[in-house]
Rosetta silent file (secondary structure, phi, psi, omega in degrees, C-alpha in Angstrom):
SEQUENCE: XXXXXXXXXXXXXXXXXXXXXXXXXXXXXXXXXXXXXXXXXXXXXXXXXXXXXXXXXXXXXXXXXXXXXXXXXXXXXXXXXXXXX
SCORE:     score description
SCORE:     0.000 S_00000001
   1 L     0.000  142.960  171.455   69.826   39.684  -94.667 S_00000001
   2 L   -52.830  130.586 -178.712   66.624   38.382  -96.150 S_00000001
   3 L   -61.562  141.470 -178.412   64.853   35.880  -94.197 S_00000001
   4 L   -73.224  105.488 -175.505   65.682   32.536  -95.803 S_00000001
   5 L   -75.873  -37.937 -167.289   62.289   31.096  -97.492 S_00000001
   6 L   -77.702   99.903 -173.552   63.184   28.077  -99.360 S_00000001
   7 E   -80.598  139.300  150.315   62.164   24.847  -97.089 S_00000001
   8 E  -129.001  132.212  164.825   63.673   21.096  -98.479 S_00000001
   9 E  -109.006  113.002  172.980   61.866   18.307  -96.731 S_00000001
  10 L  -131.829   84.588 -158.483   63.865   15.308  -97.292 S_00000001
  11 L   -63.086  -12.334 -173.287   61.758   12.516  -95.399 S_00000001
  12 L  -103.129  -34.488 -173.262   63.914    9.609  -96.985 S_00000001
  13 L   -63.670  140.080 -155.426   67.144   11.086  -97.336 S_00000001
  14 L   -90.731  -42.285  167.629   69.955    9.045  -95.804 S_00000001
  15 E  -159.365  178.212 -166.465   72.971   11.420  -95.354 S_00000001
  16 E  -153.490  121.668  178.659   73.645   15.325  -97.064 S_00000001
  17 E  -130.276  113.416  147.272   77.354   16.411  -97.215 S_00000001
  18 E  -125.950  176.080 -145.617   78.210   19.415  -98.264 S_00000001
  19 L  -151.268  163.460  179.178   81.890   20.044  -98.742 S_00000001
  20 L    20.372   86.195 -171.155   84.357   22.178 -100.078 S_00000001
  21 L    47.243   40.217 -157.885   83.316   25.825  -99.919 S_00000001
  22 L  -101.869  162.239 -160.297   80.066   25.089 -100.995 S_00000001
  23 E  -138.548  148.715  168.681   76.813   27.642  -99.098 S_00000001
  24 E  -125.787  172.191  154.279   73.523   27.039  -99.475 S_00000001
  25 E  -150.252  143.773 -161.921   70.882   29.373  -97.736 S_00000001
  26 E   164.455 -169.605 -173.960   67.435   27.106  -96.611 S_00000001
  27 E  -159.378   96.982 -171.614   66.403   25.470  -93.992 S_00000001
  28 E   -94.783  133.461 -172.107   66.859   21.641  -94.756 S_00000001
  29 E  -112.435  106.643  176.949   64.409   19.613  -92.715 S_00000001
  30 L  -129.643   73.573  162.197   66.018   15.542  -93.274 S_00000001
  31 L   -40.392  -48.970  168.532   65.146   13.516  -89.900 S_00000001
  32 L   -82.504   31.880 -164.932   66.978   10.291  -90.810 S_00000001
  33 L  -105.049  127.206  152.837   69.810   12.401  -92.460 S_00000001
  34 E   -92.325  123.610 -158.856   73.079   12.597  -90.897 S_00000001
  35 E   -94.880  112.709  144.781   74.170   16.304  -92.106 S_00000001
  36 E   -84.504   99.378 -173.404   77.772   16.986  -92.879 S_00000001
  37 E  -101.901  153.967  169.727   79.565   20.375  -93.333 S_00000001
  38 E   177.396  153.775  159.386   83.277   20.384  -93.998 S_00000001
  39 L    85.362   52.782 -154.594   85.845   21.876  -96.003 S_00000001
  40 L    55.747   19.419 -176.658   84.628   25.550  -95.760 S_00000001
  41 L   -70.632  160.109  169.152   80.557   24.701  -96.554 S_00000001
  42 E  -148.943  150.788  173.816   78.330   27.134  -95.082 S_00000001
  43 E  -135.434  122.737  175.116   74.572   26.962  -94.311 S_00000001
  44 E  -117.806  132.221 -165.412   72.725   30.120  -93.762 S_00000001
  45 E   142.712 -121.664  153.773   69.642   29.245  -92.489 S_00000001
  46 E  -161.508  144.769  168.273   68.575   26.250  -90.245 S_00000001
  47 E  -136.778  148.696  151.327   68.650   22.142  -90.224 S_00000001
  48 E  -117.893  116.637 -175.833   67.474   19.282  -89.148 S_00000001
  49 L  -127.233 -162.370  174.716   68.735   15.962  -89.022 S_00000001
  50 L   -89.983  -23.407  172.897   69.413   12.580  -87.587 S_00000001
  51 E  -163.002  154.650  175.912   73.236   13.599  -86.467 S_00000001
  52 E  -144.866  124.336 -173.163   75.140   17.169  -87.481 S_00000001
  53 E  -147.081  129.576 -170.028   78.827   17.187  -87.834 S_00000001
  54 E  -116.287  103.521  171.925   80.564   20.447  -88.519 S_00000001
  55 E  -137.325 -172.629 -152.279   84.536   20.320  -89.156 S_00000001
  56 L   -14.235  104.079  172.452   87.280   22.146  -90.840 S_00000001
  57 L    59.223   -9.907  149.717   86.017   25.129  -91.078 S_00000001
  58 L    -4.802  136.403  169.359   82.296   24.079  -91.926 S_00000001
  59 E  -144.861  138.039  178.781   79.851   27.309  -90.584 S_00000001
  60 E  -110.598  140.387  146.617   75.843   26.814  -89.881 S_00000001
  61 E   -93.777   73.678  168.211   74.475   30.648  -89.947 S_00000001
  62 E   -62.279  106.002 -174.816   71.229   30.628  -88.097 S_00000001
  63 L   -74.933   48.704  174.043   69.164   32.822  -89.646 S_00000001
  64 H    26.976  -54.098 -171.491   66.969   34.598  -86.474 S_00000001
  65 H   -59.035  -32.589  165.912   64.664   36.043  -88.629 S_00000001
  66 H   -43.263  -39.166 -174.662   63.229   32.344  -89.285 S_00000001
  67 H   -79.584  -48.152  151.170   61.536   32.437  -86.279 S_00000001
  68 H   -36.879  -27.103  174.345   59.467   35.481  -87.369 S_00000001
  69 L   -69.477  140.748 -179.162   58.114   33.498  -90.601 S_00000001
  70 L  -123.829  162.115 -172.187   54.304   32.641  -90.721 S_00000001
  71 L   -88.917   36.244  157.818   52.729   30.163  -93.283 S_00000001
  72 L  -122.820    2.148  163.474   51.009   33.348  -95.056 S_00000001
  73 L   -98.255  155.167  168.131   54.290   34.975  -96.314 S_00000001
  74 L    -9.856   76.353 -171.616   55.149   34.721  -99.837 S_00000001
  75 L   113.662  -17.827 -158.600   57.234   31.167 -100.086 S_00000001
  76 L   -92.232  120.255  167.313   56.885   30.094  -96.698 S_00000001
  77 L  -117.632   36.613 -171.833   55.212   26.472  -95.955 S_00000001
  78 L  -170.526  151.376 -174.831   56.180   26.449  -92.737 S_00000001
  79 L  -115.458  102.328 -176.650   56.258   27.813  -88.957 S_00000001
  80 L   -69.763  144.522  169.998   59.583   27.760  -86.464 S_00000001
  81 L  -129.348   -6.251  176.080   58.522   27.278  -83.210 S_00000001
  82 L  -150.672  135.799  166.909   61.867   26.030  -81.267 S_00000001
  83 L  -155.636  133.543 -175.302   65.629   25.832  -82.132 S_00000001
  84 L  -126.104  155.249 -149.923   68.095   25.537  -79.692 S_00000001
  85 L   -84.558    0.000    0.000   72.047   26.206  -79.777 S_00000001
C-alpha cells in the first residue's frame, strides 16, 4: 500500500465520528478531539486525539510506512517521530 500523504490538522475540532462502514486513509491530527470509530469505519493511516474509542467492529490500520515520510516528499507537511500501540 501507498504511504498515506494526506495530513488534517484539526486544532479546534471538538469530537470526529466516523460510523457505519465508512474508511478514510490520512492521518488526522485533532488534540481536543475525542475520535470515534464504530459500525464497521476504518482508518488506514494514523490519529491523534483527545480520547479514541473503537467499537463494533471499528478498525484503525496503522500505516508503518508513515514513519518513513520526510517533509520533502511530494504531499507530505509533516514528520512521524513516535507512535505507540
Amino acid at each position: 500500500m501507498v504511504a498515506v500523504r494526506i495530513l488534517f490538522i484539526l486544532p479546534s475540532c471538538g469530537e470526529i465520528n466516523l460510523h457505519n462502514s465508512g474508511k478514510i486513509y490520512s492521518t488526522i491530527y485533532a488534540p481536543d478531539a475525542n475520535i470515534i470509530l464504530d459500525n464497521s469505519s476504518e482508518v488506514h493511516g494514523a490519529v491523534v486525539g483527545k480520547s479514541y474509542v473503537q467499537k463494533n467492529s471499528g478498525m484503525l490500520h496503522y500505516d508503518a510506512s508513515l514513519r518513513e515520510t520526510e517533509t520533502g516528499d511530494i504531499g507530505a507537511e509533516f514528520v512521524s517521530s513516535f507512535w505507540s500501540k
